[in-house]
VMD Tcl script that draws the C-alpha trace (Angstrom):
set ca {
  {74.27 142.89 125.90}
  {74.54 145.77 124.06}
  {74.48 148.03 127.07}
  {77.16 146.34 128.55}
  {79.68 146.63 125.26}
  {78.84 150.28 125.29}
  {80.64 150.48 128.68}
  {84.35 149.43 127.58}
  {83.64 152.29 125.03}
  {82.67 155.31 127.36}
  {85.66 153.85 129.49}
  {88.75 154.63 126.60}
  {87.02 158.33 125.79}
  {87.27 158.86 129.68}
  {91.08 157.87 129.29}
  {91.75 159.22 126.02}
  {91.56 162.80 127.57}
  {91.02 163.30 131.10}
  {90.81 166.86 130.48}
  {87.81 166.52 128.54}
  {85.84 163.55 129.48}
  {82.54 164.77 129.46}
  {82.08 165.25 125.79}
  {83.16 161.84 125.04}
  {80.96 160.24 127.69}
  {78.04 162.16 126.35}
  {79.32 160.95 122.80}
  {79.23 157.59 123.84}
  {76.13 157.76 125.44}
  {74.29 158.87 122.60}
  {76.37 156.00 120.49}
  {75.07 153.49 122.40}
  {71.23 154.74 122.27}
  {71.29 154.64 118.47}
  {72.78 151.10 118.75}
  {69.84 150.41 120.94}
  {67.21 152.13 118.64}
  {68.53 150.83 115.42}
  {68.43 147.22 117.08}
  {64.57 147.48 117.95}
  {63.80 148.96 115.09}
  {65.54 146.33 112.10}
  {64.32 143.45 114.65}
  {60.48 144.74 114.60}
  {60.96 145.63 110.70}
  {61.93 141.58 110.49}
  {59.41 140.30 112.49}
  {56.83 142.31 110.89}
  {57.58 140.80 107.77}
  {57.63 137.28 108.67}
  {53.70 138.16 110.48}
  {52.67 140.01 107.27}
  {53.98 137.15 104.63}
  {53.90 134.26 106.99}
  {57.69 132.72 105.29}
  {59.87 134.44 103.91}
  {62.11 133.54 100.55}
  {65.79 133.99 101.46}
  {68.78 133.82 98.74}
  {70.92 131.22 97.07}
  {74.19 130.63 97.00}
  {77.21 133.34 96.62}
  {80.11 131.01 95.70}
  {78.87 128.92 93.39}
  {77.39 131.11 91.22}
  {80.04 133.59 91.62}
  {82.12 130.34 89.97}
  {79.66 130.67 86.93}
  {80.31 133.95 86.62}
  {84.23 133.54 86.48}
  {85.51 133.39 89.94}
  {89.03 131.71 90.01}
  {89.47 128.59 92.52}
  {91.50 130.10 95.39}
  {89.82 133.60 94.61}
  {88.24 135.09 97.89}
  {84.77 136.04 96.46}
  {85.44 139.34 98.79}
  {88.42 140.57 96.29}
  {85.03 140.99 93.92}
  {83.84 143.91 96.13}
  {86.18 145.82 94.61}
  {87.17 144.25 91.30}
  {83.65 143.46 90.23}
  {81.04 145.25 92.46}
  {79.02 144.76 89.15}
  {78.60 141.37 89.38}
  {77.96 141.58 92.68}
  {75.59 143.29 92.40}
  {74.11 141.50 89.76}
  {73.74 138.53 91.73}
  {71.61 140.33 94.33}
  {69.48 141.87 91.86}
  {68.91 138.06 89.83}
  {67.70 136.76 93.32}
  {65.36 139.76 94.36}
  {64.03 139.16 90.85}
  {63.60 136.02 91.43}
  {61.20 136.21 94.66}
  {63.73 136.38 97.48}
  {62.64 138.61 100.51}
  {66.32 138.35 102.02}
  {70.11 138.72 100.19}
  {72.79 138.11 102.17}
  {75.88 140.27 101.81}
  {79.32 138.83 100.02}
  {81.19 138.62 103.15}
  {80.75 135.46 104.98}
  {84.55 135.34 104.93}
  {85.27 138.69 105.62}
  {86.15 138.50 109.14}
  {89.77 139.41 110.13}
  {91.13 135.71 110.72}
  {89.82 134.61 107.22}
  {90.95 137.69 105.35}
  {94.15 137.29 106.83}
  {94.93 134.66 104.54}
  {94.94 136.97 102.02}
  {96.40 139.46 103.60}
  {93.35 141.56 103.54}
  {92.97 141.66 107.30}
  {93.59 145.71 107.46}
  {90.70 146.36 105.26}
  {87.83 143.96 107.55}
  {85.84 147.05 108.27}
  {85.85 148.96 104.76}
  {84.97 145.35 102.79}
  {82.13 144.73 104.74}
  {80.87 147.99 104.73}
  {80.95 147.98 100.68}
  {79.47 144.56 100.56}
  {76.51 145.88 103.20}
  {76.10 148.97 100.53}
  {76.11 147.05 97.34}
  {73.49 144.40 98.62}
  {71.29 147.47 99.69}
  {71.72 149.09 96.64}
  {70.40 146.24 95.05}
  {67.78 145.85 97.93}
  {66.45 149.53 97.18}
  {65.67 149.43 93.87}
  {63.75 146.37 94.46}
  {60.04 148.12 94.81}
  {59.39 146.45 98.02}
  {61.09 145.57 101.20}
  {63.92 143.41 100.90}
  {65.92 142.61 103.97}
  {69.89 142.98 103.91}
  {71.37 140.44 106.23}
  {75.08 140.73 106.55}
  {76.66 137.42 106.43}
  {79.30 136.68 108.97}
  {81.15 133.39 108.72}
  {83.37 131.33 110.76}
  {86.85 132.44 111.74}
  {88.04 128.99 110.45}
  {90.43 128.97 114.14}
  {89.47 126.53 116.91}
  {88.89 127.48 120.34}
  {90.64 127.02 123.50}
  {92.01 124.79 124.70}
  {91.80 122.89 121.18}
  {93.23 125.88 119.43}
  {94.32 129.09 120.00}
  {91.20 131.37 119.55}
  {89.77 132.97 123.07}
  {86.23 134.30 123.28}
  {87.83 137.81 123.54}
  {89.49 137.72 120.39}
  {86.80 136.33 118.89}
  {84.13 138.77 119.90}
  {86.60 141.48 118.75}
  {87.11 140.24 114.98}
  {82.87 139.61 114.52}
  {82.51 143.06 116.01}
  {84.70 144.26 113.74}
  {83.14 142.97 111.40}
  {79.61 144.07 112.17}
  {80.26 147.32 112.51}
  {81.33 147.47 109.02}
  {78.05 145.93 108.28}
  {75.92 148.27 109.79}
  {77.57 151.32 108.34}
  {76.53 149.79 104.60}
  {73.45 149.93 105.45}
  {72.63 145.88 106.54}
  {69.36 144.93 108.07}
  {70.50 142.32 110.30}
  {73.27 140.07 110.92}
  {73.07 136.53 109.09}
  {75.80 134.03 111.20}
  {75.86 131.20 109.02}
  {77.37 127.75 108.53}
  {79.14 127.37 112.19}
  {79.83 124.60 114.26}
  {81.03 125.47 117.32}
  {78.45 126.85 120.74}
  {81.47 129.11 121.32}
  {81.52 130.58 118.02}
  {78.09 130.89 117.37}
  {77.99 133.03 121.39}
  {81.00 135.37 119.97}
  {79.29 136.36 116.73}
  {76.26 137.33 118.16}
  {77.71 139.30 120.65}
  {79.92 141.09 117.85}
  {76.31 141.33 116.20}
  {75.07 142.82 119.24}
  {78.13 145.18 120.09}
  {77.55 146.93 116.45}
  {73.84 147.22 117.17}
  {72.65 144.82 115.38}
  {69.76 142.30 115.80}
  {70.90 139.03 114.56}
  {69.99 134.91 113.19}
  {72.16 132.49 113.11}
  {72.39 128.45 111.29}
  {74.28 125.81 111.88}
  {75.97 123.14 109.28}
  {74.79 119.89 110.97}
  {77.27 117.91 107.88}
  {78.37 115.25 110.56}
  {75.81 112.33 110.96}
  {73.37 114.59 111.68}
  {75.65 116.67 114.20}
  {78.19 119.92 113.28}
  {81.70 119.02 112.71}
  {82.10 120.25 116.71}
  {79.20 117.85 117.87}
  {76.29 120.29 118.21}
  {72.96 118.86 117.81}
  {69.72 120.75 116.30}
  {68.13 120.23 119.59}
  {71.46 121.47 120.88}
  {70.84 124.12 118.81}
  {67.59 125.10 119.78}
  {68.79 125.27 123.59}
  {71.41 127.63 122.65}
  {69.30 129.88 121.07}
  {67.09 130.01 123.88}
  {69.66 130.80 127.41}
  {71.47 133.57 125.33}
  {70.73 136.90 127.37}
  {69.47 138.05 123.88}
  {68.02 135.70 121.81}
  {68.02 135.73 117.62}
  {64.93 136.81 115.97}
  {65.30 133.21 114.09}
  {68.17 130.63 113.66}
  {67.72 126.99 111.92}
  {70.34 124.99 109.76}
  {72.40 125.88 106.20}
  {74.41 124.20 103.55}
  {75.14 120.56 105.56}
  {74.30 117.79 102.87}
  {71.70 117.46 100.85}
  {68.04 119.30 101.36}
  {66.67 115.85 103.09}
  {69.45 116.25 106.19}
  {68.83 119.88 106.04}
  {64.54 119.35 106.31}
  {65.37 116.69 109.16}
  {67.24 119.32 111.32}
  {64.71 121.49 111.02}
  {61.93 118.82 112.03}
  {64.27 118.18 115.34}
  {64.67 121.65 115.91}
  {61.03 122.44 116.12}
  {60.13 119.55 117.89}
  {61.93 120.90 121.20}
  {61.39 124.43 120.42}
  {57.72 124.70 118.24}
  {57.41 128.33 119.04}
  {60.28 129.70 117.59}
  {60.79 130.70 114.56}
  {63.80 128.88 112.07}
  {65.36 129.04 109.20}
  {66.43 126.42 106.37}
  {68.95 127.35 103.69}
  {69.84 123.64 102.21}
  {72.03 122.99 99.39}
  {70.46 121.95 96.05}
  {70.74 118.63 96.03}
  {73.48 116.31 97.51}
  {77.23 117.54 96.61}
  {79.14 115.02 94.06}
  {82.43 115.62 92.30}
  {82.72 116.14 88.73}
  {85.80 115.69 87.64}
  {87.88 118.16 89.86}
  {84.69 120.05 90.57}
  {81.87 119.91 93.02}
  {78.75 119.35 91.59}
  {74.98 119.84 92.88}
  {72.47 118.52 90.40}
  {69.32 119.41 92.41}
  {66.89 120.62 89.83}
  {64.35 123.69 90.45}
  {61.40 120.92 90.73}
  {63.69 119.27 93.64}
  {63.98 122.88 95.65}
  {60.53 123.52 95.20}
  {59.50 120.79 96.80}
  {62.04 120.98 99.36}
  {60.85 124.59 100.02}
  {56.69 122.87 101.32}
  {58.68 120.50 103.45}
  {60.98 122.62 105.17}
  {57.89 124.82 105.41}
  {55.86 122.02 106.95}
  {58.59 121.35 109.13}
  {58.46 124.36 111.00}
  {60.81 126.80 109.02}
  {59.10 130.36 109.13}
  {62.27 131.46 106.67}
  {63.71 129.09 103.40}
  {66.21 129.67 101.37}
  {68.78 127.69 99.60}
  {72.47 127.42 100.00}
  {75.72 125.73 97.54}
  {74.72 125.62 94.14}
  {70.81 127.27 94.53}
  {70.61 129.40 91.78}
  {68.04 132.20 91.17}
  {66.34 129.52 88.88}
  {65.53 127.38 91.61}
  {64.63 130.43 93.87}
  {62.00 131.22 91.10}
  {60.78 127.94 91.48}
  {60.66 128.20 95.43}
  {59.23 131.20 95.61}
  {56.31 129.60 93.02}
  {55.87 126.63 95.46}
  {55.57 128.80 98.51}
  {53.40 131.22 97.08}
  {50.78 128.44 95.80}
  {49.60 128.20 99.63}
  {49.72 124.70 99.62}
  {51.44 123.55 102.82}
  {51.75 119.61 103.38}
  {51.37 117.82 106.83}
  {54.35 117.59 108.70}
  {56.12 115.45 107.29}
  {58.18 112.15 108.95}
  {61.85 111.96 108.38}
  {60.70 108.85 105.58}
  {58.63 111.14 103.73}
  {61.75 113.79 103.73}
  {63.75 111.14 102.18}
  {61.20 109.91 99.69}
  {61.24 113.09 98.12}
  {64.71 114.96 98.86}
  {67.08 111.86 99.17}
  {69.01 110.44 101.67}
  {69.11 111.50 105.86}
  {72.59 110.77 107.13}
  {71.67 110.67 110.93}
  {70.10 107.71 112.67}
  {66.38 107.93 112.49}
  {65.76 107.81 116.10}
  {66.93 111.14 116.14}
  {63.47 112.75 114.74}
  {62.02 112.42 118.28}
  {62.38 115.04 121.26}
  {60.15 116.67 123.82}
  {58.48 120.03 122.54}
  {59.09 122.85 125.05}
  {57.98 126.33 124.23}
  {60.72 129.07 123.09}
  {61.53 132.49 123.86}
  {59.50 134.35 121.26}
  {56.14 133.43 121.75}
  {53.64 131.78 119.95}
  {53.83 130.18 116.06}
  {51.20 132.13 114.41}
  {50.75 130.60 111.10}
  {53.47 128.08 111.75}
  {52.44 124.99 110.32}
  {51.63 122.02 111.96}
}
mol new
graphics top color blue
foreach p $ca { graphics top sphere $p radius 0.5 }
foreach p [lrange $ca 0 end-1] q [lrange $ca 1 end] { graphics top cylinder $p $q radius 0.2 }
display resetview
């Protein structure tokens, strides 16, 4: 895939100038063979760290602890790249601090359609490019390797022919996007909390068309489904017929960590090869007042963190209101080496609360995936 995207390229230098094609073909040629290098390169640099460490510790949440730290409601959390790249910052630095392996970048809404709503659309590539460099900032004074994983959200549009939004332009705003990733220096590209097959296809082809190796989660908030009707096992399938497969995808945010542990137990129960990621939310969302509220404690995400592991997950992390408290107390509970039995869908809701899917759901027929064998994955 990203040959192919470096073929529209060499084909506007050829028309840009007909007088002097060949130095932009040879240009584009050598653009594309970076691409290609830097791709293999951040993808083996991944994967070596998940064979070296066995799981890694992702971050918490950006929003909600950017609200702590004085974000207005209504405030795009992007307008802090350059108001407060400080805090920013910060926020990286508490969760490297506090274990994590991986920090996403503050631009899961930095795409062109969402920025557009604040009339920010002209300035997709140069926002993501500072959020890339601040999180790697923080990333390289961390005295160890710390991924930077560039979070790309949804576009918020719906596709054809139930909205507006065609693969085309889709593709085009994520690569957009991307590329503004990759020149600040991210790792990989994190597509997170999406819904749709379509979507999930265009962002990791924008991934690809920037050069960039990529994961990607789904929000599975519906009875155990994505607000567009994907399944985990659906999921899993996609994953696996993409032309170029993630290096890991799983499930984020959704409900509570119990829903979040059960996708992950139906995701690896089609697919036990592969390797996933869970990023739940800490605890189950209530409102407070005019607020949201999550009132999981750090004893809750710990032990959230040895079930998701002993579900399958090869990276956890924690989504809405995980703070780099309860990452401490994650990365403590992964680090003790104690990894339970695989646990049933009651044991995930003895100990993380409810599961808001029909429990018939937990079965499916394991199949192997596209990236070998588990290694350490538990059992």
């Amino acid at each position: 895939m990203i040959q192919a995207s470096s073929v529209p390229q060499t084909r506007r230098a050829v028309r840009f100038d007909k007088r002097s094609a060949l130095p932009y073909l040879l240009v584009a040629v050598q653009q594309a063979e970076a691409a290609m290098s830097a791709a293999t390169i951040v993808a083996d640099r991944l994967s070596k760290l998940i064979a070296e460490r066995g799981v890694l510790l992702a971050d918490g949440a950006t929003g909600t602890n950017y609200f702590d730290m004085g974000l207005e409601s209504g405030e795009p959390p992007e307008a802090w790249l350059t108001e407060h790249p400080d805090r920013v910052e910060r926020l990286h630095s508490d969760f490297i601090a506090a274990g994590s392996d991986i920090v996403l970048t503050n631009s899961f809404g930095a795409n062109a359609f969402r920025l557009k709503l604040h009339d920010l659309q002209h300035r997709t590539r140069e926002l993501n490019r500072l959020a890339a460099s601040i999180a790697r900032r923080a990333a390289n004074k961390a005295g160890r390797d710390v991924i930077v994983a560039g979070s790309m959200g949804p576009t918020g549009e719906l596709f054809q022919p139930l909205g507006a939004l065609t693969m085309d332009a889709a593709v085009e705003a994520f690569t957009e996007q991307a590329r503004g990733l990759v020149e600040g220096g991210a790792d990989v590209a994190w597509i997170e909390t999406m819904s749709a097959a379509e979507e999930l296809e265009a962002a990791a082809r924008g991934a690809l068309n920037a050069g960039l190796p990529y994961v990607f989660t789904a929000s599975f908030d519906t009875a155990g489904r994505t607000m567009m009707g994907l399944t985990p096992e659906g999921l899993a399938e996609l994953a696996n017929r993409l032309p170029e497969p993630p290096v890991a995808y799983g499930a984020n945010c959704g409900i509570g960590p119990g829903d979040l542990v059960a996708s992950i137990l139906q995701m690896s129960a089609v697919a036990p090869s592969d390797i996933f990621v869970a990023k739940g939310n800490c605890g189950i969302p209530q409102w407070v007042g005019d607020k949201v509220h999550y009132g999981g404690t750090p004893e809750l995400m710990a032990e959230y963190a040895r079930l998701a592991r002993a579900s399958g997950a090869r990276i956890v992390g924690g989504c809405c209101g995980t703070s780099p408290g309860h990452i401490a107390a994650m990365r403590k509970a992964l680090d003790s080496g104690v990894v339970p039995p695989r646990p049933t869908f009651e044991a995930v809701e003895a100990s993380l609360g409810p599961i808001t899917r029909p429990k018939a759901q937990a079965g499916g027929r394991a199949r192997s995936g596209r990236r070998g064998g588990r290694g350490d994955g538990a059992e």
